[in-house]
Backbone atoms as SQL, in Angstrom:
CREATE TABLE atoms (id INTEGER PRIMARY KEY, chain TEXT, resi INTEGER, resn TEXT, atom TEXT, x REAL, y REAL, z REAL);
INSERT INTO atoms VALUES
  (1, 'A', 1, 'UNK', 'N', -8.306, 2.109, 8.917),
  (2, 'A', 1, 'UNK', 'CA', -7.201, 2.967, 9.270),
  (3, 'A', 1, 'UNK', 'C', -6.285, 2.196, 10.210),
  (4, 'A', 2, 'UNK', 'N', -4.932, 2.397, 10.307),
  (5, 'A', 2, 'UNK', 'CA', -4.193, 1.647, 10.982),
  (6, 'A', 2, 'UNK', 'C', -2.788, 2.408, 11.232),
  (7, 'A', 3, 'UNK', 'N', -2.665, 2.868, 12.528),
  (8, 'A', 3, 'UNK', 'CA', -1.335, 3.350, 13.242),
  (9, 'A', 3, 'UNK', 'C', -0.728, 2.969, 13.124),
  (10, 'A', 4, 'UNK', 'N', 0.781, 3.135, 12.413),
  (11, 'A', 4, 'UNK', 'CA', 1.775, 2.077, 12.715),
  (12, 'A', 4, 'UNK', 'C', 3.012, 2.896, 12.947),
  (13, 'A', 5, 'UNK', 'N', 4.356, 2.696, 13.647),
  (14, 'A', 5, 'UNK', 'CA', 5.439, 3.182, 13.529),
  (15, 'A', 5, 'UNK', 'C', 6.036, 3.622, 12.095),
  (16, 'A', 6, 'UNK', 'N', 6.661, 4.969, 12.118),
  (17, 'A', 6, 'UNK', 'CA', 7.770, 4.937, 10.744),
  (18, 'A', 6, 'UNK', 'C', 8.270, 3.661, 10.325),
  (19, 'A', 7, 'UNK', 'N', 8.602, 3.544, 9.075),
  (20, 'A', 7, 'UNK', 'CA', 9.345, 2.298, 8.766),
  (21, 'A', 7, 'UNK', 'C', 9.417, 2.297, 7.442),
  (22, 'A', 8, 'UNK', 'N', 9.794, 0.293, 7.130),
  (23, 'A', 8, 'UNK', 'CA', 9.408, 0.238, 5.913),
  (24, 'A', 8, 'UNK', 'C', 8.424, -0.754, 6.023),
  (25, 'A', 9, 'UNK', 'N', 7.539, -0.984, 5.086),
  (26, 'A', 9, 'UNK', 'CA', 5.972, -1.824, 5.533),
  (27, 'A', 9, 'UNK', 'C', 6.519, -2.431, 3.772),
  (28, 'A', 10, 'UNK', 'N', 5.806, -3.759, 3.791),
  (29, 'A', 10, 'UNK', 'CA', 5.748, -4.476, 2.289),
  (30, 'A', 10, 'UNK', 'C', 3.917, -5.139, 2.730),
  (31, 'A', 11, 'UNK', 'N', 3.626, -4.498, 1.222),
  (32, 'A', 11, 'UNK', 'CA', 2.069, -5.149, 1.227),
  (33, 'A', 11, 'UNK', 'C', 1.958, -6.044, 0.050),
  (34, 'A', 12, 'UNK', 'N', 1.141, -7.152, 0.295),
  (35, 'A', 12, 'UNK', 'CA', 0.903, -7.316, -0.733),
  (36, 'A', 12, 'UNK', 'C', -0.994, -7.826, -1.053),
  (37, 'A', 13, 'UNK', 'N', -1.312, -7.590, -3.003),
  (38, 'A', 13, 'UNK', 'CA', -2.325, -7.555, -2.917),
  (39, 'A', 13, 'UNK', 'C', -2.721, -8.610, -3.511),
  (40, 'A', 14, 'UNK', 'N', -3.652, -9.422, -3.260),
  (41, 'A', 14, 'UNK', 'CA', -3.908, -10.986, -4.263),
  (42, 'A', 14, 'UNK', 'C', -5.493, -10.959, -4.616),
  (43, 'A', 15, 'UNK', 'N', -5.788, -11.005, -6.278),
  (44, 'A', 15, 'UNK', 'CA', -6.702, -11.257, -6.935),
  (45, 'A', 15, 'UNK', 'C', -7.243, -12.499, -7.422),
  (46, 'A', 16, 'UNK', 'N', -8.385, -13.105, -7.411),
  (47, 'A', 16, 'UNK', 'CA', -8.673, -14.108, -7.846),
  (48, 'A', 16, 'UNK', 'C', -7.811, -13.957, -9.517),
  (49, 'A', 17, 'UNK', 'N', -7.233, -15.105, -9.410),
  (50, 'A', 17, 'UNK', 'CA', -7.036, -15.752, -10.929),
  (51, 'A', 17, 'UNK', 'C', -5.898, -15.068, -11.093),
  (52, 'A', 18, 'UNK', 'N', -5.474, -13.776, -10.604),
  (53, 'A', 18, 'UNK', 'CA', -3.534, -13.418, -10.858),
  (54, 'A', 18, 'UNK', 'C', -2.603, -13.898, -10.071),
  (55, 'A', 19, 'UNK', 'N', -1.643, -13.523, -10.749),
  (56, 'A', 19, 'UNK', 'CA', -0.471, -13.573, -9.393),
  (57, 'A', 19, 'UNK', 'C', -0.164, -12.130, -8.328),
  (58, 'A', 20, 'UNK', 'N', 0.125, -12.620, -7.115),
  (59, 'A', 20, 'UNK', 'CA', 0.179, -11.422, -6.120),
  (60, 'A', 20, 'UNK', 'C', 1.114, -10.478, -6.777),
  (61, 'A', 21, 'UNK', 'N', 1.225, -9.469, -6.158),
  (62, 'A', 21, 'UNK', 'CA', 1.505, -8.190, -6.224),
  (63, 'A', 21, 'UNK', 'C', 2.237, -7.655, -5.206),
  (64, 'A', 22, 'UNK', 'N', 3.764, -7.427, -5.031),
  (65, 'A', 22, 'UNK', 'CA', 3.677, -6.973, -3.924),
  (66, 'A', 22, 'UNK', 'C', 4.911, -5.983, -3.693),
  (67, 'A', 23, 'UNK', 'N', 4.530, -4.769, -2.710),
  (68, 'A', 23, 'UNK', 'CA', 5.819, -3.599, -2.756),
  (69, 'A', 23, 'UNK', 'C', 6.082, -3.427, -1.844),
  (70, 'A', 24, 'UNK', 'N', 6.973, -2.321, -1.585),
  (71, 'A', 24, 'UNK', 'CA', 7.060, -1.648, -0.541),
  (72, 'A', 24, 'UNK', 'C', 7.061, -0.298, 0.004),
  (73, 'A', 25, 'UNK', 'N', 6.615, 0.038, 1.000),
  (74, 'A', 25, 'UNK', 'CA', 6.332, 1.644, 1.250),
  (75, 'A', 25, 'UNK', 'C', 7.051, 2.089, 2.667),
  (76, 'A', 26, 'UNK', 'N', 7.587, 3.118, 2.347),
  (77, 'A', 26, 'UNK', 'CA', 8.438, 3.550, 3.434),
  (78, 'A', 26, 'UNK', 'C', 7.190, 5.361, 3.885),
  (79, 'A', 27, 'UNK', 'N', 7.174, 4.585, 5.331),
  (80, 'A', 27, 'UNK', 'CA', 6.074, 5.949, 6.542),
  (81, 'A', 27, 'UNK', 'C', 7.289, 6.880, 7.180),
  (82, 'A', 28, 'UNK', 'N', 7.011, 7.843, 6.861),
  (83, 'A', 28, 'UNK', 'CA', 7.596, 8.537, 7.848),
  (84, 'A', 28, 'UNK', 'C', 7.030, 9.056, 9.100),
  (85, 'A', 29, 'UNK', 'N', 7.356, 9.896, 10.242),
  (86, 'A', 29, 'UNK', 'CA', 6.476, 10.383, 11.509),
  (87, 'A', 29, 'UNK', 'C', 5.954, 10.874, 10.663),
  (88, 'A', 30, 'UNK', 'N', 4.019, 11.201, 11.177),
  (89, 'A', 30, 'UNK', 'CA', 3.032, 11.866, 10.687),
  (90, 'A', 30, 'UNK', 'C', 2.189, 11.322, 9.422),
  (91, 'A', 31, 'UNK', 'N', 3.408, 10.885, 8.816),
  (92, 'A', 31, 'UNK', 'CA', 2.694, 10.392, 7.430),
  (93, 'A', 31, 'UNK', 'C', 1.039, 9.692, 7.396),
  (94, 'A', 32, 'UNK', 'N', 0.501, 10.163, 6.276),
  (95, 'A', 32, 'UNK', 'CA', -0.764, 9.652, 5.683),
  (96, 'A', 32, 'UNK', 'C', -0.840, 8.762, 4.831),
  (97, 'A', 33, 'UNK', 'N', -1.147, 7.659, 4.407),
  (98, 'A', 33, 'UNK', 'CA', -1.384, 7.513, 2.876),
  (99, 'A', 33, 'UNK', 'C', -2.410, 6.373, 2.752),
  (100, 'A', 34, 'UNK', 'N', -2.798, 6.266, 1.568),
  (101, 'A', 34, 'UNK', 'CA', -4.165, 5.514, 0.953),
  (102, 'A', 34, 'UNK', 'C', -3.566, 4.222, 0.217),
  (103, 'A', 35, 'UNK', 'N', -3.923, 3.446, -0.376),
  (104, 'A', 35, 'UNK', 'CA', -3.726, 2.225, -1.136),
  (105, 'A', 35, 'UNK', 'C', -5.029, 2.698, -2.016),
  (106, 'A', 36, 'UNK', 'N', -4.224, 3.395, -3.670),
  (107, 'A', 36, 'UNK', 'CA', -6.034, 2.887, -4.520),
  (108, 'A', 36, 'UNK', 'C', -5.759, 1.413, -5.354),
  (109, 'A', 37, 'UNK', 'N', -6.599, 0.827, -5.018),
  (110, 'A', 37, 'UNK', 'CA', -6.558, -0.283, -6.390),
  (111, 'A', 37, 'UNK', 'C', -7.323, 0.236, -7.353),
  (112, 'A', 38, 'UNK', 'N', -6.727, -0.199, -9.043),
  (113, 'A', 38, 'UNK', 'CA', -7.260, -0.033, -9.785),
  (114, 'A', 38, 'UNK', 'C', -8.240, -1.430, -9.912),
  (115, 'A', 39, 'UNK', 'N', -8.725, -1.319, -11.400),
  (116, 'A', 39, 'UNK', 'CA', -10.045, -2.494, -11.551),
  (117, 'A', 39, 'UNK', 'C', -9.062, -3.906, -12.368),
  (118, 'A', 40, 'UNK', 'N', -7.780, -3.735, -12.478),
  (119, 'A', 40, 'UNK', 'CA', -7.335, -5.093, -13.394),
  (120, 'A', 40, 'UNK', 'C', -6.191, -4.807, -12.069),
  (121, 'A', 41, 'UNK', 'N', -6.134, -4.517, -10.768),
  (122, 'A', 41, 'UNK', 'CA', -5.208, -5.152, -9.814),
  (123, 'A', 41, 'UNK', 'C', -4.081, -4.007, -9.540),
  (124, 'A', 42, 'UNK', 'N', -4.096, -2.915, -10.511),
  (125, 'A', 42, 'UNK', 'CA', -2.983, -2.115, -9.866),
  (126, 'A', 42, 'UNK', 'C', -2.800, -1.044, -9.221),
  (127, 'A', 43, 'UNK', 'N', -1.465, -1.194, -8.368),
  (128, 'A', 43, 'UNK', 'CA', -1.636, -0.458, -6.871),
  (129, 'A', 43, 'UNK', 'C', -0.847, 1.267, -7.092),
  (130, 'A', 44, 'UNK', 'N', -1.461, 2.064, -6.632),
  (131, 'A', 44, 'UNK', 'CA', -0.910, 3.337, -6.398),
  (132, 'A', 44, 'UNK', 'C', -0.900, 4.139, -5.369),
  (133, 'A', 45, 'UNK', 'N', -0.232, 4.160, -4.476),
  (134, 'A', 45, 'UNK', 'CA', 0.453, 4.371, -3.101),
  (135, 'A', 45, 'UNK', 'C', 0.077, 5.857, -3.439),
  (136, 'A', 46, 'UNK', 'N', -1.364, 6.228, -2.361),
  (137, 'A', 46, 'UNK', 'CA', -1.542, 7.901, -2.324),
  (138, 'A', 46, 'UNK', 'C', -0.283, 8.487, -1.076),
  (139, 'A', 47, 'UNK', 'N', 0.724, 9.708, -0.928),
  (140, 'A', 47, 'UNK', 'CA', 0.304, 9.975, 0.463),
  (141, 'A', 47, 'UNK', 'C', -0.680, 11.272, 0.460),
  (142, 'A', 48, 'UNK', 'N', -0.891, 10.913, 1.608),
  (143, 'A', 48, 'UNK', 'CA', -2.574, 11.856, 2.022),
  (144, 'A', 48, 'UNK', 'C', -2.160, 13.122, 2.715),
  (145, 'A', 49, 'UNK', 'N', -1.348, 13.047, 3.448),
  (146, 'A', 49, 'UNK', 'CA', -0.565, 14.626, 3.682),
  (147, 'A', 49, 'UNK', 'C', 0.855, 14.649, 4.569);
């Protein structure tokens, strides 16, 4: 888990043998959210509430 200010945040995700992956997600105050990876590398930005 990790506090951070509103903003915009860029993550990125790196798998053996692909090329990185990488987006961006905008937090608002309060905001929640999850990172799921799928099993071949891809990302779907939960928010949590």
């Amino acid at each position: 888990m990790l506090d951070i200010p509103r903003g915009k945040y860029r993550y990125a995700l790196r798998l053996p043998g692909q090329p990185a992956r990488s987006e961006t997600l905008t937090v608002a105050a309060g905001d929640a959210w999850g990172l799921l990876v799928g099993p071949t590398g891809e990302v779907l930005p939960l928010q949590m509430y």
